[in-house]
C-alpha positions in Angstrom: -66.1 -11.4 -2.7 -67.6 -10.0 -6.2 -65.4 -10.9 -9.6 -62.6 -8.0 -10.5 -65.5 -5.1 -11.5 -65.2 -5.0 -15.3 -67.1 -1.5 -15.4 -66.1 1.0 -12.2 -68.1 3.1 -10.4 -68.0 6.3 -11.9 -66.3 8.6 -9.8 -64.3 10.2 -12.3 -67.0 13.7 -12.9 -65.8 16.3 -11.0 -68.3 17.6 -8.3 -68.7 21.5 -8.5 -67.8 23.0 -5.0 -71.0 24.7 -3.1 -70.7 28.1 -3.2 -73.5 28.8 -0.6 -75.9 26.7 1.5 -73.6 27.2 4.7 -71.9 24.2 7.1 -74.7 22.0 6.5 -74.9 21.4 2.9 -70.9 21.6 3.0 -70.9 18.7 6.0 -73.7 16.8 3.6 -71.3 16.7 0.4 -68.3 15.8 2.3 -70.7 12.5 3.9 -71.9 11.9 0.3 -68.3 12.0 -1.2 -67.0 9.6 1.3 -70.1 7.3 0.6 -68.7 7.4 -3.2 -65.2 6.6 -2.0 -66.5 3.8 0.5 -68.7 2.5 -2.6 -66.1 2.5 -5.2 -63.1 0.7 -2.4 -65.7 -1.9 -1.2 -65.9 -2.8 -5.3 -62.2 -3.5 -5.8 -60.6 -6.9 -4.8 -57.5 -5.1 -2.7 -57.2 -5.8 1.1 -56.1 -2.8 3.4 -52.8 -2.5 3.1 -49.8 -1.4 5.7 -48.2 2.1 4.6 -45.4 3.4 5.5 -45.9 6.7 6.4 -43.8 9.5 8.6 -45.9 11.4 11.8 -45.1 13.7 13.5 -43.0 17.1 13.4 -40.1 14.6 14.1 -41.1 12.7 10.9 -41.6 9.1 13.1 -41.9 6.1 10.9 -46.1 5.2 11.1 -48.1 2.9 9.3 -51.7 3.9 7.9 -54.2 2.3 5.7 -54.6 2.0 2.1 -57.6 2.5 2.2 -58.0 6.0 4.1 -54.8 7.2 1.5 -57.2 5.7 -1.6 -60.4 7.0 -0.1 -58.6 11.0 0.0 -57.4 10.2 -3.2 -61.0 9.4 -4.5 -62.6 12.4 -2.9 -60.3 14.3 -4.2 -60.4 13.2 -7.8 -64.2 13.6 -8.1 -63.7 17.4 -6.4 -60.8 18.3 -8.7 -62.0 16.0 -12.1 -58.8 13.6 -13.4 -55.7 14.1 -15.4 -57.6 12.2 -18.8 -60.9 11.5 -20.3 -63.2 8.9 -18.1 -63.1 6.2 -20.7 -59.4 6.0 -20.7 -59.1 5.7 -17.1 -62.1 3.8 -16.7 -60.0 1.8 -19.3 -56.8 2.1 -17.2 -58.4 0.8 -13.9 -59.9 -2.2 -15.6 -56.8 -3.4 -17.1 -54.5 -2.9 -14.3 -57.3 -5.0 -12.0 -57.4 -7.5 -14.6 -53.4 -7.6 -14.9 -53.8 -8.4 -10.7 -56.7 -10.8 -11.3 -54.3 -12.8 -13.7 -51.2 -13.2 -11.5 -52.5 -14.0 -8.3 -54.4 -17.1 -10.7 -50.9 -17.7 -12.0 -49.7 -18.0 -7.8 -52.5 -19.9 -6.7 -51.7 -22.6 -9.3 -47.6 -22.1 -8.6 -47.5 -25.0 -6.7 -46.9 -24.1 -3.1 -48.5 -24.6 -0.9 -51.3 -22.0 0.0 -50.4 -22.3 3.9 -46.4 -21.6 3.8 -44.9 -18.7 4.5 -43.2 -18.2 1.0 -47.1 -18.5 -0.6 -48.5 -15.8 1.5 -45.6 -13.3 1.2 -46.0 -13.9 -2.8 -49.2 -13.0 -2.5 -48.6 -9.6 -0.5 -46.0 -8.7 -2.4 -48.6 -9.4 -5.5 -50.6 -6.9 -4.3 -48.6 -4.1 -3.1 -47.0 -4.0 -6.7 -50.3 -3.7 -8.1 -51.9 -1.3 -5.6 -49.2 0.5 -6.3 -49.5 0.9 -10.1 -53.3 1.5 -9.5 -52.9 3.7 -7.4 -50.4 6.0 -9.3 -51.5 5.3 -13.4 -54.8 7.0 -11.7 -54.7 9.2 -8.7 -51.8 11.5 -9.8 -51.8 14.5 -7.9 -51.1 11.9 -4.7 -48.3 10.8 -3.8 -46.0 8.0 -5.8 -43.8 6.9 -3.6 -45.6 4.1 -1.8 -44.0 1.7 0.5 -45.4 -0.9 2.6 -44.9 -2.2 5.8 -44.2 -6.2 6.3 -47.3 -8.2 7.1 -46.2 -8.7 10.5 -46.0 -5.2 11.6 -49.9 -5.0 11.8 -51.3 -5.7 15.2 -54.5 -7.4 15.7 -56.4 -4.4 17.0 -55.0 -2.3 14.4 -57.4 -0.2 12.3 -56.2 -2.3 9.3 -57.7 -5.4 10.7 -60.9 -3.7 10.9 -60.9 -2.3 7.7 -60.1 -6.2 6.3 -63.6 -7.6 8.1 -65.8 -5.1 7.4 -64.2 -4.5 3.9 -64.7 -8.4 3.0 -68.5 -8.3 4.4 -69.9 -5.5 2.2 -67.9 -7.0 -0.5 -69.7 -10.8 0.4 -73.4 -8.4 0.6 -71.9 -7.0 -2.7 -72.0 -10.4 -4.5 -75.2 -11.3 -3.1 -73.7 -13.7 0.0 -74.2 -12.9 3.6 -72.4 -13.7 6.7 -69.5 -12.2 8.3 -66.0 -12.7 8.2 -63.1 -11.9 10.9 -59.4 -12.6 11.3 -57.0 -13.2 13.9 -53.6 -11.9 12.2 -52.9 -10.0 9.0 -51.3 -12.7 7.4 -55.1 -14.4 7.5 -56.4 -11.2 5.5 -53.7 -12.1 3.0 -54.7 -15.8 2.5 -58.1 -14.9 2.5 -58.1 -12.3 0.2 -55.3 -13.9 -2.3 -57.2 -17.6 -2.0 -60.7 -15.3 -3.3 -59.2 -13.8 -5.9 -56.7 -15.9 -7.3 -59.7 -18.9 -7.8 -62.2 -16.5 -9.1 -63.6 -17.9 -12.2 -64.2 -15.9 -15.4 -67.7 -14.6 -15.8 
């Protein structure tokens, strides 16, 4: 996958709803806003994520993506415009992806073994604290109270699981690689994820 994205894909200029054009040009927008989203997710170095979420009039416990609650989130920003000026959180994202970048280094050099149990629920714990912050220091109007699921809640044909493999091949195409890339449990998105990101040389 690509180094942590030192400049971000602007996607912080609101877009001025369409007073006229009728379905069509509304249906248009809404495709090219969640081509911005899909553009500015496939950039960052997060894996989907398991949320807990509540469904249903009964308020069931459910797990969704990170990715479809950062992808609203995104739409939303560039429809509403943000709570600062672009530089700062342009500033913001950039810091709290370095911050990310820096600790999973510090694990991957920790000692343990990259293979045990205790290394790979570091790591997912490394980046649930930091999707976290990222997500809250700036996409506001969401929600803040994020919890996640444990890793092995997520079933193999769960949406998440799709979202790693195709996620991790536009991010290869991204850096210029090709191939493909598929996993057989969610802990193997962890691993592969933390393992890129935590050796990632400085550019």
């Amino acid at each position: 996958m690509p180094p942590v994205p030192l400049q971000q894909v602007d996607e912080t200029e609101p877009t001025e709803p369409d007073a006229g054009g009728g379905d069509l040009a509304q249906l248009i927008k809404l495709r090219d806003l969640d081509a911005l989203a899909s553009m500015v997710i496939t950039a960052l170095p997060f894996p989907p994520l398991p949320l807990m979420v509540l469904q249903g009039t009964e308020a069931a416990d459910a797990m969704a993506s990170s990715f479809d609650l950062l992808k609203q989130a995104i739409v939303m920003q560039r429809v509403t415009g943000t709570h600062g000026s672009p530089e700062q959180i342009a500033k913001q994202k950039t810091s709290r992806l370095r911050a990310l970048q820096e600790e999973m280094q510090r694990h991957c050099c920790s000692g343990l073994h990259a293979d045990s149990d205790e290394w790979v629920e570091g790591a997912y714990v490394i980046y649930g604290t930091h999707f976290r912050a990222y997500f809250v220091e700036n996409y506001p109007t969401c929600s803040r109270d994020l919890r996640f699921q444990p890793m092995s809640s997520v079933p193999p044909a769960h949406v998440i699981m799709q979202q790693a493999a195709s996620h991790a091949k536009a991010s290869l195409i991204l850096a210029g690689a090709s191939g493909s890339v598929e996993f057989a449990q969610y802990d193997d998105v962890v691993k592969y994820y933390a393992r890129d990101l935590g050796t990632l040389m400085d550019t």
